[in-house]
N, C-alpha and C positions, 0 to 999 in steps of 0.2 A: 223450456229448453232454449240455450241459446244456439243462435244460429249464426256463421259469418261468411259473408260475401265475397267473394273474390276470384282471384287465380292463384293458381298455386305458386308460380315463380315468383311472385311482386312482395318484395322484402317485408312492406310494410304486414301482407297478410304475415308470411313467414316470423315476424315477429308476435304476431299476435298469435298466432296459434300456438308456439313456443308458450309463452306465457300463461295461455289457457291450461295448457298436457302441465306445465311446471304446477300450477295450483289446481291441480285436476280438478279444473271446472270440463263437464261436459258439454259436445256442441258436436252442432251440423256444418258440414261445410259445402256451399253450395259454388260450384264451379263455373264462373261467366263464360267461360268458354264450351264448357263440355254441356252447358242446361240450359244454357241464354239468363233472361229474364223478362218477365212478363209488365203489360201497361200497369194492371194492376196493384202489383207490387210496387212499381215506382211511384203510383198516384200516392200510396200511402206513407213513402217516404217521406216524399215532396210537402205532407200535412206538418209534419215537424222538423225535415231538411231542408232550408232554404237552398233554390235551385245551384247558383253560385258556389254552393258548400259541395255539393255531389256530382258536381262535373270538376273532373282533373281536368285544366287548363294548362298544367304544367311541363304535362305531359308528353313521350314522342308520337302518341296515337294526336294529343290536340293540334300538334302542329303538322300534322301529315293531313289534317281534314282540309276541304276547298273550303273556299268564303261562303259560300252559299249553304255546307255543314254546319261551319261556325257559328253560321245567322242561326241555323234550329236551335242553339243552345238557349237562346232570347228569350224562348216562352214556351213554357210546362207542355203543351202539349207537341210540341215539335221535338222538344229536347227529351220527351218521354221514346219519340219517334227513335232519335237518334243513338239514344243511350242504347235500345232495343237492339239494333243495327250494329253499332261499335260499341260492344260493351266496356272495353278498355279504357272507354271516354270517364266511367263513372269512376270517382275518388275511392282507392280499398284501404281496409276492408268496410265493407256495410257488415256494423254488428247489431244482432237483432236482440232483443231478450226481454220477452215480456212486452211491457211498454217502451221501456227503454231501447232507443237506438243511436247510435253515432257513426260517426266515420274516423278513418284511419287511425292508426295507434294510439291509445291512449292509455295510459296505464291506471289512472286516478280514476278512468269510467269501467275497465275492466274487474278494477279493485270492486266495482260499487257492485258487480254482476253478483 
């Protein structure tokens, strides 16, 4: 089952999900806001998302954080802290499937679901 990560408003999930209903692939969709996310989850990410890839720095949530926020991003277990706290911090969507996981849209890894 694939599963994808997100908020519902953030284009990029909206795109993807689009894409998934268009090639009715089935999926879960798991909501940052309405569910959180747990340490667990994230540690397993972090095994094949390099930390830098899964925090949106881009972001209006990254630049509303203090300095002292920004520092937790530095290292897995502070930024596991953070992401838990400000979910909007993490890059969407996290798509899950199997072993395979990526982040935000991609159409050539959706294909490969």
């Amino acid at each position: 089952m694939t599963k994808i990560y997100g908020i519902p408003n953030c284009n990029s999930v909206k795109k993807t999900r689009v894409w998934l209903d268009e090639h009715s692939v089935t999926y879960q969709f798991h909501d940052f806001k309405k569910l959180g996310i747990d340490a667990a989850t994230l540690q397993a990410w972090l095994k094949t998302i390099p930390l830098d890839v899964l925090i949106n720095k881009k972001g209006t949530t990254w630049r509303g954080l203090s300095d002292a926020e920004k520092a937790m991003a530095d290292a897995p277990d502070t930024a596991i802290e953070l992401m838990m706290n400000k979910t909007s911090v993490i890059k969407r969507p996290v798509v899950v499937s199997g072993a395979q996981i990526f982040v935000g849209h991609d159409e050539a890894a959706l294909a490969r679901l």
